[in-house]
C-alpha positions as CSV (number, residue, x, y, z in Angstrom):
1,X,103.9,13.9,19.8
2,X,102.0,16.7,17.0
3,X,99.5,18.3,18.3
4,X,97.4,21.4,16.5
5,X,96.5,24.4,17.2
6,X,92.8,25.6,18.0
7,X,92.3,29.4,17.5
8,X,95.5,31.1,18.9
9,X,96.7,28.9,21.2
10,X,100.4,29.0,20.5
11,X,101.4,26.0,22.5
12,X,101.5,23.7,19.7
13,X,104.3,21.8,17.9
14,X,102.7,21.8,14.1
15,X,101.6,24.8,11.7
16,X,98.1,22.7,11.9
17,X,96.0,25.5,13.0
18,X,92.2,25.3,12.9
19,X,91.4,28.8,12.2
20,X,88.2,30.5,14.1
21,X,86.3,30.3,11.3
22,X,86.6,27.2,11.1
23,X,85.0,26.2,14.5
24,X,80.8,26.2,15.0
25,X,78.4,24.3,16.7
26,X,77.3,20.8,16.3
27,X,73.6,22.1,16.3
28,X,74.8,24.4,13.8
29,X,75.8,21.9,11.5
30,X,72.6,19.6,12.2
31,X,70.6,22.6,11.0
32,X,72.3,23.9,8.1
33,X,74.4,20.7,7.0
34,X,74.4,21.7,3.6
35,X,75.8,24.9,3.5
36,X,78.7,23.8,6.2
37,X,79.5,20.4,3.5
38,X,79.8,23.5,0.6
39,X,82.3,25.0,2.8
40,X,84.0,21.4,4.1
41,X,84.2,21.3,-0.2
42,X,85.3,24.1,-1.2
43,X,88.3,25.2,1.3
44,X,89.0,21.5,2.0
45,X,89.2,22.6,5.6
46,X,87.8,20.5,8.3
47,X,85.8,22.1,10.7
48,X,85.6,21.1,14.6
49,X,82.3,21.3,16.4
50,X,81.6,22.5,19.5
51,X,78.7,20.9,22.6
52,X,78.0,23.4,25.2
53,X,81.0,25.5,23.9
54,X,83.6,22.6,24.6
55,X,85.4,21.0,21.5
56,X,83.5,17.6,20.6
57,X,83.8,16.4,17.1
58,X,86.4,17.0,13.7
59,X,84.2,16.8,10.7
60,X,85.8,17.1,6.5
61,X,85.3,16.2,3.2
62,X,86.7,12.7,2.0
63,X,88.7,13.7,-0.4
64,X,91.0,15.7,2.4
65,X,90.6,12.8,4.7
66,X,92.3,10.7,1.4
67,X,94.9,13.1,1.4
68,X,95.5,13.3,4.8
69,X,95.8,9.4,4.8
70,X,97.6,9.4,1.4
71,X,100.3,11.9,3.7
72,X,100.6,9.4,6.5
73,X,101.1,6.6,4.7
74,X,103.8,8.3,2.8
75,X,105.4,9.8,5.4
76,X,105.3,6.3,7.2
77,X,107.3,4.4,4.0
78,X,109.8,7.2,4.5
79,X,111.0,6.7,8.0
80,X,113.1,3.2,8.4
81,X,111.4,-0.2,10.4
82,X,110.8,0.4,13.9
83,X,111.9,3.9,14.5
84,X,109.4,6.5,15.2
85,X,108.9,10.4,16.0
């Protein structure tokens, strides 16, 4: 099982980390969608958004949702039939 890191929490089994920056609120976003799509752009970072403080939603940009999917699927055509992580 992978599972990432959110802001410190050194429990995890991956270098995925998503870094405090990184984290805001989903009526944040609502109200300044543009400027948080710039940033989704520019560092090709996603960003998770918090309700009432408690982790609710990952958002990013489609091209690093293509490359995360390009990843898996390469990743998957690497490891033989029927045999797993």
């Amino acid at each position: 099982m992978i599972r990432s890191r959110i802001a410190g929490d050194m429990s995890g089994e991956t270098n995925a980390m998503i870094k405090l920056e990184d984290i805001g609120s989903l009526t944040d976003f609502a109200r300044n969608t543009k400027a948080h799509l710039k940033r989704l752009k520019r560092t090709g970072r996603p960003e998770l958004l918090t309700v009432n403080g408690k982790a609710e939603v990952v958002v990013q940009s489609a091209s690093a949702y293509q490359r995360l999917i390009d990843s898996l699927e390469k990743l998957n055509r690497k490891q033989p039939e029927g045999k797993t992580r």
